[in-house]
N, C-alpha and C positions, 0 to 999 in steps of 0.2 A: 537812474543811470541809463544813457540811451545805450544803443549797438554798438555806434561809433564808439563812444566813450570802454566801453567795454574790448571793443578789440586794441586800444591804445594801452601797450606795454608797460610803457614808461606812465601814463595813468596810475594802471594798478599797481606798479611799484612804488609807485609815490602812498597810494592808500596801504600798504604793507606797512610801508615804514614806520607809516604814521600810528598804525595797530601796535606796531614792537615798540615805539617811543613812547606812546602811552604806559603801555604797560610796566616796563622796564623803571619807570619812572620811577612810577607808583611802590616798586617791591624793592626798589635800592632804598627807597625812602626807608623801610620796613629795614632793612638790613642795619641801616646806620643808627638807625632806633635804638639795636641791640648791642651795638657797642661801636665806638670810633673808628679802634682797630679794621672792623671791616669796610672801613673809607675804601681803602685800595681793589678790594671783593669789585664795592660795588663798581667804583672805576675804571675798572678792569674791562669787567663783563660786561657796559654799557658800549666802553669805546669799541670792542670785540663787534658786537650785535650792531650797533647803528655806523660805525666809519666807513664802513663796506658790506660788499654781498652782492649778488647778483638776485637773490631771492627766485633762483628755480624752483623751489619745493613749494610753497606759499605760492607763485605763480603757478604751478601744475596743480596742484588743490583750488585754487580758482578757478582756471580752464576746467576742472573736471565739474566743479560746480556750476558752471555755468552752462555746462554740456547738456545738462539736465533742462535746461530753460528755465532757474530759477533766476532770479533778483538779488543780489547781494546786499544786506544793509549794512549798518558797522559794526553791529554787533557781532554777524557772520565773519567780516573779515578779522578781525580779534581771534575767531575763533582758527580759522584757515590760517594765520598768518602763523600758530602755534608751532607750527611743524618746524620751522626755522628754527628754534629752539634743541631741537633734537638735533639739530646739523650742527648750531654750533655745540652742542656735547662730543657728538661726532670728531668734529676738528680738531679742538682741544684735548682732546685723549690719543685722536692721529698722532697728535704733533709729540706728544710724549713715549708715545711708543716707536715714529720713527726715527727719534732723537733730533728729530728735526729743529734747530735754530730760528727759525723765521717764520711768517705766514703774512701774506699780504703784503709783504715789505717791509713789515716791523718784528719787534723781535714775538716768538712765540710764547703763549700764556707761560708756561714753566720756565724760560730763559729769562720772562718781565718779572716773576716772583724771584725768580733767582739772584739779580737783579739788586732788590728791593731788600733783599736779605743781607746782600753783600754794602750797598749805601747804610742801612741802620744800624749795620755791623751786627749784628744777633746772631747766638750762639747756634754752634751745631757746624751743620752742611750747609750750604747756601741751595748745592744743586741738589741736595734733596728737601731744602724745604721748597724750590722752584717745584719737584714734580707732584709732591703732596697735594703745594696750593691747587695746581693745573688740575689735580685730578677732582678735589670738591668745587671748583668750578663748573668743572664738567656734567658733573652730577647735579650741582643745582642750577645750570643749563637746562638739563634733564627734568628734574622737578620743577622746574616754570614751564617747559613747555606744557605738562599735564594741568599747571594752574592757571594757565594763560586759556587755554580751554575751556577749563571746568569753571572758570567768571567770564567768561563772554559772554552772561546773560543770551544765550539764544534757548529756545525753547526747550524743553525738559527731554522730548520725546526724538527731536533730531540729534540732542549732544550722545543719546544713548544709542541711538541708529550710529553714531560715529566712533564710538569706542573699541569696539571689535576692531575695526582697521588700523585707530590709533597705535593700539594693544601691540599687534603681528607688525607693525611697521617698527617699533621698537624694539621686538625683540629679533627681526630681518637684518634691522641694521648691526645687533652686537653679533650676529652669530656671525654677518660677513667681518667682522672685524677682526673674530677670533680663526676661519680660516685664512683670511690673510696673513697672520702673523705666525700660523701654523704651516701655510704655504712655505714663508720665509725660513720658518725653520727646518721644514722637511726637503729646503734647494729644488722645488719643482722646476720641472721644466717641460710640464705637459703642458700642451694648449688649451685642453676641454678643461683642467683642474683649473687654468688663471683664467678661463671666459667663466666659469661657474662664480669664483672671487670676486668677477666682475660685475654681474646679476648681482649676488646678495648685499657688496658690500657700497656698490653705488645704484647700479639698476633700479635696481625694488624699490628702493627706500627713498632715491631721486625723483626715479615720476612715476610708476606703475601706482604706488601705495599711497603717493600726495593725489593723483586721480581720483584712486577709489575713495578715499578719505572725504575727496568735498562732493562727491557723487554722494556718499553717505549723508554726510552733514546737510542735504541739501533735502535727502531721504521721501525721493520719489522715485520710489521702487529701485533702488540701486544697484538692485541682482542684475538688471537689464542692462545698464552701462556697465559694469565689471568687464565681459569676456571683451567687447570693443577695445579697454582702457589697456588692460594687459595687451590684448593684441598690436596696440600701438606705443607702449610706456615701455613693453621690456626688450622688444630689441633695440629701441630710443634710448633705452639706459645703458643697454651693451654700449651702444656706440657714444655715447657720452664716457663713457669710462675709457674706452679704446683712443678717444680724442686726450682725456688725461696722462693716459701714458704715453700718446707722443708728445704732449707738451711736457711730462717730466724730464725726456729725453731732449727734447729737441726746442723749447719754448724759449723765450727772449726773457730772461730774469726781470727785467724792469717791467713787463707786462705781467709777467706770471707773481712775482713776487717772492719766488723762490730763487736762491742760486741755482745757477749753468748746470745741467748733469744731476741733480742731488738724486734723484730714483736713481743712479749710477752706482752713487756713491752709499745709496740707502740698499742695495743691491737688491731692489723692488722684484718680485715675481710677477712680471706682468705678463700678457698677450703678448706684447708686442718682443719680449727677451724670450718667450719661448719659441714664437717662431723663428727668430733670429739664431736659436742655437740649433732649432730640425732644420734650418738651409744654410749652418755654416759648416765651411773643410774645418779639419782634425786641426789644421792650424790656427785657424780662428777661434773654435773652439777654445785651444788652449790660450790664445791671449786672452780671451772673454774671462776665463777661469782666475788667471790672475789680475784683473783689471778690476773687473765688476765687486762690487759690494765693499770695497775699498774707501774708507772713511779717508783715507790722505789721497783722494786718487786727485791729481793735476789737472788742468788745461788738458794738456798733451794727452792724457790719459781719456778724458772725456773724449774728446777730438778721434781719438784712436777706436773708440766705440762706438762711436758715432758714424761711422767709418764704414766698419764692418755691418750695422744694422743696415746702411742704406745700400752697400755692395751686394749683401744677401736677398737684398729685395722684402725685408720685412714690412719695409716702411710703404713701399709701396702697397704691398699687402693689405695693411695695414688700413690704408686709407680707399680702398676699394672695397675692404670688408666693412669699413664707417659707411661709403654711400649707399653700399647692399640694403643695410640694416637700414639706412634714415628712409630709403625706396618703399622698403617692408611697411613700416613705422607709418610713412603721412595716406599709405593706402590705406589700410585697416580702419581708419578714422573718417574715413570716405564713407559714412551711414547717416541714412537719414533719421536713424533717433537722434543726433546728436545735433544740436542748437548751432547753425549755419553761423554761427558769431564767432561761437566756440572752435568749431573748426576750423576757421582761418587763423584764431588763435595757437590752436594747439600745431599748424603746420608753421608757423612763423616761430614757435618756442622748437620745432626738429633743428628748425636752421639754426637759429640761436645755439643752440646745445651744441649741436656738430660742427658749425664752422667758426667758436670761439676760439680767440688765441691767447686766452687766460681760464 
């Protein structure tokens, strides 16, 4: 693979996909082996992994492997593309815990088994055999990403330079999962409490940890890329997440894929709702109080929130603290250890992150 080749985006997504489609194949085959019943498993979790994706993580563990000035072969990207695998666990347990209906436009894994329960007509709940399914999906999400790793044939001595990161990147990502939903329940409405929410439970685990990951996998001296990757992956992850909460507020459903408002309606502890309530009057405030987190909340209701964020000035805030951060972000990456390919890559993936509108 030349330079060109390599700094071409839409390239290396195409070689991701092609590592997940392999794979995926291969281990649905393996499931159906084991019994019929799990047709639906595998169909599930194929059309999940391959009908969409943006493939940032698996792109940020390339960038970081490439930063190194190694060569990627296929068996490398097999292994780098792994980390997709933990996102989609990620997702699918998101979407269960914030009762969330949809993802992508379609219905979400526990709404499709729900679904499925209610067409064969089979006994019980339907909406809890939907979240049962959702959640060993998610887990065996989880456990293919560790086997999607551990058979990508790449050499004995790099797959073990890459474990440690795997390891911390896995357990970064459940522990933000568990302050967010601890956030939600303790009604924060600190700034520094939902920016910290925002590090662990996308930050880290979006680009600082997929960096370190293929710096490791790559495992030429990877101590030396580390402080660089941080220095440009976690306020890059701030603001990738700061970018998600204004698209949950503010985002066009047919791009995003989610309905109008739903962080509104999911009564999200974000950034961008805490700042909105340290710069609103006692009036606002209290429409905020009875509006926000309102599983019936309207049109008019959204509208009405949407309102007050942008009268408060949060929004703008908001997106002046994104370009601070992506400023931070494409300097720190400005070193000359890092493969001149890679860098023009990893400042075209700031932009990408920060000024998507899905």
């Amino acid at each position: 693979m030349d330079s060109r080749e390599q700094l071409d985006i839409a390239a290396l997504r195409g070689r991701i996909n092609q590592a997940l489609s392999t794979f995926i194949e291969a281990d649905n085959h393996y499931l159906t082996e084991i019994g019929q019943e799990l047709e639906p498993v595998a169909k599930a979790l194929r059309g999940f992994l391959l009908d969409s994706g943006k493939r940032f993580r698996p792109l940020f563990a390339v960038a970081g492997f490439l930063g190194t000035g190694s060569h990627i072969s296929d068996e490398f990207y097999s292994a780098l593309s792994s980390v997709e695998l933990i996102h989609v666990c990620a997702l699918i347990h998101d979407d269960v815990m914030d009762a969330s209906d949809t993802r992508r436009g379609a219905p979400s894994i526990h709404k499709h088994f729900e679904r499925l329960h209610e067409e064969e007509k089979l006994s019980g709940s339907a909406a809890q055999f939907g979240i049962a399914s959702a959640i060993l999906l998610g887990d065996l999400a989880l456990v293919w990403s560790a086997k999607m790793l551990h058979e990508s044939k790449i050499p004995a001595s790099n797959l073990v330079a890459s474990l440690p990161i795997f390891d911390e990147m896995e357990v970064e990502l459940m522990a933000g999962q568990y302050l967010d939903i601890y956030e939600q329940a303790l009604a924060s409405e600190s700034i520094e409490r939902s920016l910290k929410v925002a590090r662990y439970k996308s930050g880290k685990y979006s680009i600082e940890r997929p960096l370190h990951f293929g710096a490791a996998l790559a495992n030429k001296n990877p101590e030396s890329f580390y402080p660089i990757y941080s220095a440009y992956g976690l306020p890059l992850g701030e603001a990738f997440q700061l970018r998600d909460d204004l698209l949950g507020v503010f985002g066009d459903s047919a791009t995003t894929g989610k309905p109008a408002g739903d962080d509104l309606r999911e009564g999200k502890r974000t950034v961008l709702m805490a700042m909105t309530h340290e710069r609103a009057t006692a009036a606002q405030r209290e429409t905020i109080k009875s509006l926000f987190g309102r599983a019936d909340l309207d049109s008019v209701g959204v509208e009405t929130l949407r309102s007050i964020i942008v009268d408060t000035g949060a929004s703008d805030h908001l997106e002046t603290l994104i370009s601070s951060l992506f400023e931070e972000s494409v300097t720190a990456i400005d070193n000359s250890l890092i493969d001149p390919a890679a860098q023009t890559m990893l400042v075209q993936m700031a932009t990408i992150a920060t000024k998507r509108n899905s």
